[in-house]
Structure formats: C-alpha cells, structure tokens
C-alpha positions, 0 to 999 in steps of 0.5 A, a space after each residue: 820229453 828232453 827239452 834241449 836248445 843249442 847254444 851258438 857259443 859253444 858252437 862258434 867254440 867248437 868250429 874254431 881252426 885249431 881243431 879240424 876234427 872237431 870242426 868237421 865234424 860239428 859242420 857235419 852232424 851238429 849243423 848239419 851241412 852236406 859232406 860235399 859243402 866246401 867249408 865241409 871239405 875244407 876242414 876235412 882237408 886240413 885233418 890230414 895237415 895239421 894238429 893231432 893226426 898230422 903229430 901221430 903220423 910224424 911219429 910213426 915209424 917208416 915200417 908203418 907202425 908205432 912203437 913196436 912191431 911185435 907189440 901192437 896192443 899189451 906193453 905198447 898200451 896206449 902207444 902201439 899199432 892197434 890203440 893209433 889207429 882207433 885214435 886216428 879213426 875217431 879223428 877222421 884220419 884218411 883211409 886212403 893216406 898210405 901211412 894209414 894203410 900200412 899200419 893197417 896191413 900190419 894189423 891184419 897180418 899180425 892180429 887177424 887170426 886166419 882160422 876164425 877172423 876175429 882179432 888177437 892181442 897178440 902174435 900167434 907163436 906158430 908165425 903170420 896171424 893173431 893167436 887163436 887163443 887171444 881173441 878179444 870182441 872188443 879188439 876185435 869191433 874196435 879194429 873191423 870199425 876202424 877198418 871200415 871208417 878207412 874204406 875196407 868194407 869190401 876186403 875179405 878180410 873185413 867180411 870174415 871179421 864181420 862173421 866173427 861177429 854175426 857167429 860168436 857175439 853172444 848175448 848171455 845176461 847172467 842166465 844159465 851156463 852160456 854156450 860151449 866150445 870155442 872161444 867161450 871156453 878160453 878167458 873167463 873175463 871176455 866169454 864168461 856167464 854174463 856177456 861182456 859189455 864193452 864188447 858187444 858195443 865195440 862190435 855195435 860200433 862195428 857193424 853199425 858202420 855197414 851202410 843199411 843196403 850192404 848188411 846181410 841179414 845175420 848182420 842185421 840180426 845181430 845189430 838189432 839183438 845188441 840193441 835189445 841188449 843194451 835196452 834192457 840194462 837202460 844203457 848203464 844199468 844192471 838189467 836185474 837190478 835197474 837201479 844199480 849203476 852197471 860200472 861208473 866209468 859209463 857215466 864218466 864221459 871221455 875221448 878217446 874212449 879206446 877199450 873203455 864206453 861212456 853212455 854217450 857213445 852208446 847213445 850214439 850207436 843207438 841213434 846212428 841205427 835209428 832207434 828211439 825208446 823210452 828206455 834211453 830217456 834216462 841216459 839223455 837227461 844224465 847228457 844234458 845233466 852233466 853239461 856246465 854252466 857255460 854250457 859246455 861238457 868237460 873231459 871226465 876220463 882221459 889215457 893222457 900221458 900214454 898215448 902218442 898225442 895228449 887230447 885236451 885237458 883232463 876235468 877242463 871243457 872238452 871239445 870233443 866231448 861237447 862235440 858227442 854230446 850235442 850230436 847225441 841230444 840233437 838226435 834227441 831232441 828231433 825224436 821228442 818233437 821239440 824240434 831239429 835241434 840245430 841253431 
C-alpha cells in the first residue's frame, strides 16, 4: 500500500504566479478543480502572456520556425522545430495560437513521410516530406502527441500518423528474430531485436491522449499491449532480469524529458489509461523515495543550456517535477484506499 499525505507547503509553492503552467496545471490535476473554474482559466490565460512559452514565441522566427528551417531535429538539437514544440506542449501552449500552428504546418510537410505517416528527422532529399528511411517511433509519438494537445485529432494527417503506430509499434522482448521488411530493417537502434523502450512509451504518450469514445479498436489494442509491455519490465526493469535497473536515466527525474522517459511519466501514462497493478507498487515508492526533507522533488536531469529557455535549476527543487510527482502518487493514493489525496 502507498502511504502518501499531501503537504499544503508545497502546494501553495506550486500555484505561486511566476509560473502559469505549473499553477494550471497543480489547480487542475493535483487540486482537482473543473477546467472551466475561473482561477482555472485564469492561469490558463496567463500561459500564453508571460514566463516560458510567452520567451519561446518571442524568439521564433516570423516563417514559424526556431533556429532552422531545414534542420528541425539534428544540429538544432535542443533548439529546433521539433524539440519547441514538444516543450511548449508540456507547457500547455495554445494550439489555436497561430505561432503555434505554423510551426506545426511545418513539421507535417517537411518531417511527415507521406507514404507511411510516421515522422522523420530529416528532410526527404526527393522534396516535401520526411525521409522514409529516418522514421523515428519516438519522434514520431512525441510529434502526433504534441499535435493532439494542440487540437489536430481529427487532421488526416494525424489519423495516419496514428496508424503508423497501430501498424509498426512492435512489442519483440528479446525473443527471436523480430519481424521483417520495412522500417524494421532500416536502423538497428530503433527496430532491432529488442523493442525500443522510449519508443513505445512516446507512442503511449500519443495514443493515450485520444479521448476513450474516439479510439478505434486497433488503437485500443495497441494501448493495452504497451502497457503490458511496461507491466512486464516493472516499469524500469529488465523483464528477464527484474532486479537489474533497464537504464538509469529512468530513475533520474527531469523536465523536459523530450527523447528521454523517467518512471514518473511512465506512471503517468499508466494512470491516465486507468490501470492500477501490483507491478507499479515499486515504481510509486521509488517517487515517494526521492522526495526531500522538505517535501519537495528536485530536478535530477535537465537539456539546460541547449533549449530556447532554461527550466529551473538542475539538483535544485524543481517545481515541475513536484508538479509530476504529486499527480502521479495522487493517483496512487486514491488506488490504495487511502484516500483522494487531495488537501
């Protein structure tokens, strides 16, 4: 069972002005209060006029793109296109803001690869599109989720990126040859024996975000074997070796986590799709372990210094990670029987 009891300090700490992403947010999933409430909305407002979000849209450029156009992924890493965006989607950015949506147009038609729908890292060299052969999974969840946060559900474009998912995602554990042909024959790194990690849980990520009642059934399907996926490797484990970690870096809590995971947002993706099991018991108590004596969470792993803002201080008390961890061990605390976890 996780004992867990929310601690006000922290919270008052967490709806403090300065940062209208994280006060949403903490107003919205920690408290718990309905969207439409007006302290709700207010903060939500304010995204969009001041701090973070409001610094990255005064540097882009007036095309709609940071940095480069061309370069929207490799040397323009953590500046470019492709890395603002996923940054300004976790910060609750206005999908509807037109800034945002020409960065967006820009993505599709120079990272979509029109034949399969997945998302490149580069340009294709034949013109218009991504390169068929540099199709990433976890580019390519990362980008579809960013998409839907910013009201595209119902583009086309997103529905075949969606069934670039529910077609190649693949959930090989080390066992055998894995599967043939396209793309898994292409890079070694992303379609080799083993399924790749971050992958499947950026495309989690992705098609968690699809409103229950507009799933298909291939994309429920695909949800529920990537969470058996994760159940079976205990969230940061190795599935035939349980009591190796599966990478450190998992246990290192961040934000923006971009390419990279943490538990605590594989939590979150298992929690958004309601699931509660014995197997993620582990993985709360490791949250609740890393807390400090003031009862706050620091930041363990930053791309400080390479994005087009700095997030907070690297080993200081983050408040986006506090803000992570409390909504995931809310959810926890709620599955246990101890109570709503709210204050």
């Amino acid at each position: 069972m996780i004992h867990f009891e929310m601690d006000r300090s922290n919270l008052d700490w967490l709806l403090e002005e300065e940062n209208p992403s994280v006060r949403y947010l903490a107003l919205r999933n920690v408290i718990g209060f309905d969207e439409n409430l007006q302290s709700v909305t207010d903060a939500k407002n304010q995204i969009m006029q001041k701090g973070a979000v409001s610094a990255i849209l005064s540097k882009q450029k007036s095309e709609g793109y940071w940095e480069s156009l061309g370069d929207f992924y490799i040397r323009t890493k953590y500046r470019g296109t492709v890395w603002t965006l996923i940054l300004l989607a976790e910060m609750c950015a206005d999908g509807k803001d037109a800034r945002i949506r020409n960065a967006c147009e820009i993505i599709f038609e120079r990272s979509q690869d029109g034949s399969s729908g997945g998302f490149a890292y580069r340009e294709s060299k034949e013109g218009r599109g991504g390169d068929h052969a540099r199709i990433l999974p976890c580019l390519t969840g990362n980008m579809l989720s960013c998409f839907i946060r910013f009201g595209y559900l119902e583009d086309p474009r997103v529905k075949k990126g969606i069934e670039w998912i529910t077609r190649y995602m693949r959930f090989d554990d080390g066992e055998g040859k894995g599967p043939d042909g396209w793309p898994y024959d292409v890079s070694d790194k992303c379609w080799g024996r083993h399924t790749c990690y971050l992958g499947l849980v950026k495309c989690l990520k992705a098609l968690s975000e699809i409103p229950v009642e507009r799933r298909s059934q291939d994309v429920q399907v695909t949800i529920d074997r990537c969470i058996d996926f994760i159940l079976k490797h205990g969230i940061y484990r190795k599935s035939h070796h349980p009591s190796q970690l599966a990478n450190p870096r998992w246990i290192s809590f961040g934000f923006p986590l971009m390419w990279d995971t943490d538990v605590i947002e594989i939590l979150h993706l298992l929690n958004r799709e309601g699931v509660w099991d014995s197997r993620m018991e582990a993985a709360f108590e490791l949250v609740l372990s890393k807390r400090t004596k003031k009862n706050v969470w620091l930041l363990d792993k930053s791309f400080n210094g390479r994005m087009q803002v700095r997030i907070e201080k690297e080993g200081a008390p983050s408040k986006w990670v506090t803000l992570r961890a409390l909504t995931v061990l809310k959810k926890a605390h709620f599955h246990t029987g101890s109570g709503s976890g709210s204050p």
